[in-house]
C-alpha positions as CSV (number, residue, x, y, z in Angstrom):
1,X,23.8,-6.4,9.0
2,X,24.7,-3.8,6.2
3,X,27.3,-6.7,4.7
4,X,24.3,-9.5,4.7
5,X,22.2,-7.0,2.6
6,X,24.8,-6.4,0.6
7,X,25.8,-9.2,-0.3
8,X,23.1,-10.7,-1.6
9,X,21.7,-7.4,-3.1
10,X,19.9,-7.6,-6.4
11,X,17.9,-4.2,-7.9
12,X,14.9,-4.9,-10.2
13,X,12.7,-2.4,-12.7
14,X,9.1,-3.5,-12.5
15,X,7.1,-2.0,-15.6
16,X,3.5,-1.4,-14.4
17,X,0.4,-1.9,-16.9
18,X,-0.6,2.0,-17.2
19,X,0.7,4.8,-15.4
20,X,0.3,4.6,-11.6
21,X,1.0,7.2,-8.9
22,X,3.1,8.9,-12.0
23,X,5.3,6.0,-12.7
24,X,5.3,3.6,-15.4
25,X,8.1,1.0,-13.4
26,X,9.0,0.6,-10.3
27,X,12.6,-0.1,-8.9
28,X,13.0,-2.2,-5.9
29,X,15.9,-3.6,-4.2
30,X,15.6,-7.0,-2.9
31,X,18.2,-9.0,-0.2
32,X,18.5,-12.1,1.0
33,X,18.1,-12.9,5.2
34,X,18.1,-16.3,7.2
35,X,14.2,-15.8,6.8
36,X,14.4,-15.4,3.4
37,X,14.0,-12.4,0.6
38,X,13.1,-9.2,1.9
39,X,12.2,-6.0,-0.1
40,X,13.4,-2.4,0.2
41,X,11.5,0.0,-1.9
42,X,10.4,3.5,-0.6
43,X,10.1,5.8,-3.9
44,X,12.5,7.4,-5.5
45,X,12.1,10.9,-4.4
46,X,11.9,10.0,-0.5
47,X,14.7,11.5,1.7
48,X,16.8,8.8,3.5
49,X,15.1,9.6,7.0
50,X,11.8,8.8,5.1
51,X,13.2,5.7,4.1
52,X,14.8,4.8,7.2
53,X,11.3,2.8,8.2
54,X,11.4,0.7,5.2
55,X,14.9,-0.6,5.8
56,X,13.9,-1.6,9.3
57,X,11.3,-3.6,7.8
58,X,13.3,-5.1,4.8
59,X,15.8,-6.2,8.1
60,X,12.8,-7.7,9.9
61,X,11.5,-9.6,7.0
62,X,15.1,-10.8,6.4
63,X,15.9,-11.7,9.8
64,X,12.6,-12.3,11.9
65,X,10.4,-15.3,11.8
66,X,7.1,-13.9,10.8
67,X,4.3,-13.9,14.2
68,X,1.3,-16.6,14.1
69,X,-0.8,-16.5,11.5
70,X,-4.3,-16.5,12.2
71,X,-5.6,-16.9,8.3
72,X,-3.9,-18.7,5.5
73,X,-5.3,-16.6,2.9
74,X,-6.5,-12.7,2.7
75,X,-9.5,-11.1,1.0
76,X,-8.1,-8.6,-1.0
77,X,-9.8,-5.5,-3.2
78,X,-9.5,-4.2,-7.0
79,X,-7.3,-1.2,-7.3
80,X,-8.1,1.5,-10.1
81,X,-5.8,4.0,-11.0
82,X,-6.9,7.5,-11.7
83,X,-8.1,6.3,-15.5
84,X,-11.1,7.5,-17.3
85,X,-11.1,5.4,-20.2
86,X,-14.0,2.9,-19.9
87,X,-11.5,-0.1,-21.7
88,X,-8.9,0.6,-19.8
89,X,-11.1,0.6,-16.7
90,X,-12.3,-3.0,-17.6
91,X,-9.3,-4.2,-18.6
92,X,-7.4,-2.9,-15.1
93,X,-10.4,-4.6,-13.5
94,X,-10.2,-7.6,-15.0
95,X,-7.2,-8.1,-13.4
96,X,-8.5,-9.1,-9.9
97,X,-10.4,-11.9,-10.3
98,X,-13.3,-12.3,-7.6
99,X,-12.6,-9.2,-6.0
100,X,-15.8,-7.7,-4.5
101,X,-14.3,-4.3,-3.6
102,X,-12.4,-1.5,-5.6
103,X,-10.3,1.2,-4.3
104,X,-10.8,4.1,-6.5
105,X,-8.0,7.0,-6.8
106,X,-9.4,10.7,-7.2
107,X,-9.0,14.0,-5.7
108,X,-7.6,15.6,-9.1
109,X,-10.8,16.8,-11.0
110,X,-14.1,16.1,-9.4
111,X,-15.7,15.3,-12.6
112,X,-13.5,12.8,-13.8
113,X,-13.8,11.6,-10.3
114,X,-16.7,10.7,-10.7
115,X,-16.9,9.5,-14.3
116,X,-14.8,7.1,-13.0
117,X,-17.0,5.8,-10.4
118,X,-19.8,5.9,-12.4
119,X,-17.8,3.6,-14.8
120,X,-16.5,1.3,-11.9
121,X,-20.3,1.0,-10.8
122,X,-21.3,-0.1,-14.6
123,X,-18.6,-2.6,-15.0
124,X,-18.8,-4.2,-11.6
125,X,-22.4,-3.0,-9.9
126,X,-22.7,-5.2,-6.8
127,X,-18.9,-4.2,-5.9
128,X,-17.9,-2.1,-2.7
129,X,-16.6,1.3,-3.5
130,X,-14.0,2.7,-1.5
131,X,-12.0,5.9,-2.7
132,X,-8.7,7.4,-1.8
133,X,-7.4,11.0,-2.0
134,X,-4.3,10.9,-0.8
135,X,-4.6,14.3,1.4
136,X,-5.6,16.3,-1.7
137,X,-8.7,17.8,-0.5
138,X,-9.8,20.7,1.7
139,X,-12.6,20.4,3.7
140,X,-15.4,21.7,1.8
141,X,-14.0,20.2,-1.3
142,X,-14.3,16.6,0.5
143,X,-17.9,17.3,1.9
144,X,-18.9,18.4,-1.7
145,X,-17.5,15.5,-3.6
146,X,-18.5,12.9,-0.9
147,X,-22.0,14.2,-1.1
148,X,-22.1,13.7,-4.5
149,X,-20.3,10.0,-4.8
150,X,-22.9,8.0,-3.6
151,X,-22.3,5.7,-1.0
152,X,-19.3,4.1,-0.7
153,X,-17.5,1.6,1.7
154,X,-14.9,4.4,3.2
155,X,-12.8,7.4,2.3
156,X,-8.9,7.0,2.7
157,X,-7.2,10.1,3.6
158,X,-9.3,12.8,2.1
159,X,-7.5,15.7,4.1
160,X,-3.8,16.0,5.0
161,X,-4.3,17.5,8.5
162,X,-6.2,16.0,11.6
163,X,-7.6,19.0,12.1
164,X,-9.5,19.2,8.5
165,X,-10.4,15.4,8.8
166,X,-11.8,16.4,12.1
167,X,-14.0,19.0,10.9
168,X,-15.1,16.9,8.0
169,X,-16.3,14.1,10.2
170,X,-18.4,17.0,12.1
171,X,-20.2,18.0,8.7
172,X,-20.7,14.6,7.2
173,X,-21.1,11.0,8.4
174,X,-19.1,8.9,6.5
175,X,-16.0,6.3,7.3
176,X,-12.5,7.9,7.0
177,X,-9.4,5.8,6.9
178,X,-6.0,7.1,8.1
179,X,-3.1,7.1,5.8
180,X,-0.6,9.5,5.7
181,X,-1.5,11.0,8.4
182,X,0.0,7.8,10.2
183,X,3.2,6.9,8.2
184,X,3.8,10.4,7.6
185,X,4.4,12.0,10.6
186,X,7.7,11.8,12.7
187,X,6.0,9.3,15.1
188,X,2.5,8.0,15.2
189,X,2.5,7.1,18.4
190,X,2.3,10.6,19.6
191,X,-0.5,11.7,17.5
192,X,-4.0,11.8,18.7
193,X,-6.8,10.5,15.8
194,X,-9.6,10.5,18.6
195,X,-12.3,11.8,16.3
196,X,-10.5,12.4,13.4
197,X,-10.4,8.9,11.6
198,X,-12.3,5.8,12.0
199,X,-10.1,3.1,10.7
200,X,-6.2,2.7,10.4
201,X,-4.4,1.9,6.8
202,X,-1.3,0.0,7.9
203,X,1.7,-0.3,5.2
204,X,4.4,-2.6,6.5
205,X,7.3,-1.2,4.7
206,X,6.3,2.4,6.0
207,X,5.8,2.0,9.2
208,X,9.0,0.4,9.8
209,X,8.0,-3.6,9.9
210,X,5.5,-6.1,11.1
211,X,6.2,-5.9,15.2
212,X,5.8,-2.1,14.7
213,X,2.6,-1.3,12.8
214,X,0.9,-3.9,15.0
215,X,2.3,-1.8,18.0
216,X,0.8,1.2,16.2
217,X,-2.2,-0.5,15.5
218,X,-2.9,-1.4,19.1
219,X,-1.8,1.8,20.3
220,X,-4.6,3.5,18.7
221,X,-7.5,0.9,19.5
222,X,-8.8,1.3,15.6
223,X,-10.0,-1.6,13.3
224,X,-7.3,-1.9,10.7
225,X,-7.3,-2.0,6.9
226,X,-3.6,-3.6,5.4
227,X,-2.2,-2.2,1.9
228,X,0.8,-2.5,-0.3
229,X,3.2,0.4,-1.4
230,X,2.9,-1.2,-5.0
231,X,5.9,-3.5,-4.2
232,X,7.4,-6.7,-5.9
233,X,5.7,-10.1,-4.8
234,X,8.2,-10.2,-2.4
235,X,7.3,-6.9,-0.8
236,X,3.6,-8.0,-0.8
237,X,4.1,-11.5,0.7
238,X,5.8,-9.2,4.1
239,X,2.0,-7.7,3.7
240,X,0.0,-10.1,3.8
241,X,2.1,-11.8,6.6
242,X,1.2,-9.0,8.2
243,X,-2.3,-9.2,7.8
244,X,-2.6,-13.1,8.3
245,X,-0.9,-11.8,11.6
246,X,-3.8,-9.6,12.8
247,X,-6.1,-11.1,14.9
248,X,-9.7,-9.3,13.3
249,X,-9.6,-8.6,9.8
250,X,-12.9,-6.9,8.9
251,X,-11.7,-5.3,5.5
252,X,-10.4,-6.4,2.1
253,X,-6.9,-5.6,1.8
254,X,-4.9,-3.4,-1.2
255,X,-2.6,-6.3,-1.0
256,X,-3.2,-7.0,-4.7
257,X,-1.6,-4.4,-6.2
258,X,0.6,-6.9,-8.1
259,X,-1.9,-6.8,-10.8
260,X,-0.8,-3.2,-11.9
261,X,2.5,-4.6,-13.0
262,X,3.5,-6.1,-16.1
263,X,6.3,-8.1,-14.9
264,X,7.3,-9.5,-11.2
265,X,9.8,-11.5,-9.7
266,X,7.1,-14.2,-9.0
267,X,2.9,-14.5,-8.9
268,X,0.8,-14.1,-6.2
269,X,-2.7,-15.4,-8.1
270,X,-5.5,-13.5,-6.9
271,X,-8.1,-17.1,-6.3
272,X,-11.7,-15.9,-5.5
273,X,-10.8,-12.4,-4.4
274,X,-8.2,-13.5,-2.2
275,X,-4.5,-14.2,-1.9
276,X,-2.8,-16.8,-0.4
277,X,0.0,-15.9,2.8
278,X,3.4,-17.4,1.6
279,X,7.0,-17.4,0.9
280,X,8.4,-16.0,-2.3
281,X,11.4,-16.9,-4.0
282,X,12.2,-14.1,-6.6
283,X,13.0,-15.1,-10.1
284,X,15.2,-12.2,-11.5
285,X,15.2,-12.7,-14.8
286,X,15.2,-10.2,-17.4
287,X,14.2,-7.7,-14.6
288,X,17.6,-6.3,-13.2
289,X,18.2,-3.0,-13.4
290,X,22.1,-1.5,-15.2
291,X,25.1,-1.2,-13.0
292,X,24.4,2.7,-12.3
293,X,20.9,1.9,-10.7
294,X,23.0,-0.6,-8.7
295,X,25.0,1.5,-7.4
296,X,22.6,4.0,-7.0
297,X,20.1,1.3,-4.0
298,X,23.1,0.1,-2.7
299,X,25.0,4.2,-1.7
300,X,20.7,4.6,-0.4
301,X,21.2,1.8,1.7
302,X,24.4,2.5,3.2
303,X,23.2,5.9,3.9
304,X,19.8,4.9,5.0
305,X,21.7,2.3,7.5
306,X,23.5,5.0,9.5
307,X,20.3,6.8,10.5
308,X,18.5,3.0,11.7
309,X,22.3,2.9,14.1
């Protein structure tokens, strides 16, 4: 397996449109398989055991034939960065065409926060509003702020620990959405989210491929909400296979992440707030990466492959 990836290994710089999650590109490595292109791409600073999920994936996606589909196309929402200039907003925006629902970061500064969602509202005010924290909050930090949002579609993650997003669905009634708290921990299978979250976010990469987070998924016996690590087209096509693979899909997806990058190795077009489940063949040019960063994916790799023997 490790001489199929690497032989057909390519690494790729993808320069987003603003800064995003504290990156202004994003470097994937991308690999060939009987099943065609398949993406490897945790973030830079993960530890190999952290990344050890993401090969398995990039192997399945390679190697697997991808499970029925039951939709050909997936409703996808907006997703705005933690920005509080009111162009910029609009302009990010203006990106997903058709899409009814925005994902909105915060948990850094509860008044920009909610600038920001006051601006979102004025650009777009029939859209959904869903916000996500990443685990930033405390408790009463969350129950402030979510009392003072206005009502949104869901909260993603607004604690780290079960235990505080527990006690935050005691205090306030409100949807929460699990994260991190999933594709964090050693193995979410073990975990117990019985009154802690209401809905599961399922990355495919993360969670270690397509056959796993639907095992996760039906595991835990909660509706399901599918989003993208901010991967290449080819990263994002694995996603929305596996969300054209889940039988009830109640939720727009943050499979159109794509938008927040200036370049890509191929377009997914965002038609009527949705995106099409396909194949992607990657065009590479002008977006390889020098021989050093090379080197640097494919020593990650070979290290990353002795944890997944």
């Amino acid at each position: 397996m490790l001489d199929l990836i690497l032989d057909s290994l390519r690494v790729i710089s993808l320069p987003t449109k603003t800064n995003f999650r504290g990156i202004n590109a994003r470097e994937v490595a991308l690999f060939e398989g009987p099943q065609g292109w398949a993406e490897f791409s945790p973030f830079l600073e993960y530890s190999d055991v952290e990344c050890a999920p993401w090969l398995a994936c990039a192997i399945e996606a390679a190697t697997v034939a991808a499970p029925t589909q039951f939709r050909s196309s997936i409703e996808v929402n907006a997703t705005m960065p933690a920005l509080n200039d009111e162009n910029e907003i609009a302009r990010i925006l203006a990106s997903f065409p058709g899409c009814t629902t925005v994902k909105i970061k915060v948990g850094l500064q509860h008044e920009q926060d909610l600038a920001r969602i006051a601006t979102v509202r004025k650009i777009l005010p029939d859209a959904k509003i869903r916000i996500d924290v990443n685990g930033l909050w405390n408790v009463e930090e969350a129950e402030s702020f979510l009392k003072m949002c206005g009502l949104i579609e869901y909260v993603e993650q607004p604690c780290a620990t079960i235990e505080e997003l527990r006690e935050l669905k005691r205090r306030i009634d409100i949807t929460i959405v699990g994260d991190e708290i999933l594709r964090k921990v050693a193995n979410p299978f073990e975990i117990d989210l019985h009154g802690a979250v209401d809905l599961l976010m399922l990355k495919v990469q993360p969670l270690g491929g397509i056959a796993r987070a639907t095992k996760i998924a039906q595991h835990h016996e909660l509706p399901v909400v599918v989003s993208s690590a901010l991967e290449s087209a080819v990263g994002i096509s694995y996603g929305l296979k596996l969300a054209g693979s889940i039988p009830t899909l109640d939720y727009a997806c943050g499979l159109a992440t794509g938008s927040l990058l200036s370049l890509n190795v191929a377009e997914l077009e965002i038609n009527s707030g949705a995106i099409a489940v396909s194949d992607v063949v990657p065009n590479f040019a002008g977006l390889e990466t020098s021989a050093e960063r090379y080197e640097w994916w494919k020593n990650r790799i070979m290290r990353t492959a002795q944890i997944l023997v």
